[in-house]
Residue, then its C-alpha position, 0 to 999 in steps of 0.5 A: x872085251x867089248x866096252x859099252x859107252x857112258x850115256x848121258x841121260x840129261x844135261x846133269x847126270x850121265x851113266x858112267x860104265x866103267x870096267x871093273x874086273x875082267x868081262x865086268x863093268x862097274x856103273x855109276x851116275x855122274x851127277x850135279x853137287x847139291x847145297x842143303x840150308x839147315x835154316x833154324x827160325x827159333x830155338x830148335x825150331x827148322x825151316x823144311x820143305x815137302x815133295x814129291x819123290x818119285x823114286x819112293x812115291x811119297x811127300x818128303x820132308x826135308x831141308x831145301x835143297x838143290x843143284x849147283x849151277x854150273x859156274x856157281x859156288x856152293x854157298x851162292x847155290x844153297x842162298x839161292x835155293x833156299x829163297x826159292x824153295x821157302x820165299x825167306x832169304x839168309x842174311x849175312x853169311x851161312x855156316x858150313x857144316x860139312x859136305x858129304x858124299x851121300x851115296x858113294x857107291x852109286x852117285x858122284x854128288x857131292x852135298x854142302x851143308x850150310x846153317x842159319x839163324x838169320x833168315x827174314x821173309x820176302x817178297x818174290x818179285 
C-alpha cells in the first residue's frame, strides 16, 4: 500500500490521511481547540456576534468565539476573544459549561464553553 502524506495546510489545521481498512485511507483535519462565551447582558438577554461563513456563504449569528493560542488556556483564550470580537470584558471568572467535540468524524477541535453574567464595556486601547 502506497501511503499518501498528511498536509499541513496552514499553521492550525493540517490533513491527517490515515489508513483505514486494506487499500483505504480514513481523512480528517487536525485543527486548533476553541473557546465559546455565552455572555448574558440581562435576564434571557445574549451577547452575539455576525459573520460571514465562507463555508455556508452567509452572515452567522453566533456567540464569540475563537482558537486558542498555543500555550494558552481555554479559559484566558474565551476572555480574550470575548473582548475582541464585542469590545466588553468578563469580570471575574467565567463558568465552564462544557466542552464538545463538534464534528468528531471529520475535525480534531475541541470547543470549551464558558458563561457569564458580568461583563462591562471598554474602551479599546
Amino acid at each position: 500500500m502506497n501511503y499518501l502524506k498528511n498536509i499541513k495546510l496552514t499553521n492550525n489545521i493540517t490533513l491527517i490521511n490515515k489508513p483505514f481498512k486494506k487499500k483505504e485511507y480514513y481523512h480528517f483535519l487536525k485543527t486548533s481547540d476553541l473557546s465559546l462565551v455565552v455572555a448574558e447582558i440581562k435576564k434571557n438577554v445574549f451577547v452575539l456576534v455576525s459573520q460571514k461563513r465562507i463555508p455556508v456563504n452567509k452572515i452567522n449569528y453566533e456567540f464569540p468565539s475563537g482558537m486558542i493560542d498555543k500555550g494558552e488556556n481555554s479559559i484566558s483564550a474565551a476572555c480574550r476573544e470575548f473582548y475582541e470580537e464585542t469590545g466588553y470584558k468578563i469580570l471575574g471568572r467565567p463558568k465552564k459549561l462544557f466542552t464538545i467535540n463538534c464534528e468528531p468524524g471529520r475535525l480534531t477541535t475541541k470547543i470549551y464553553c464558558y458563561y457569564s453574567n458580568r461583563i462591562i464595556k471598554k474602551k479599546r486601547t
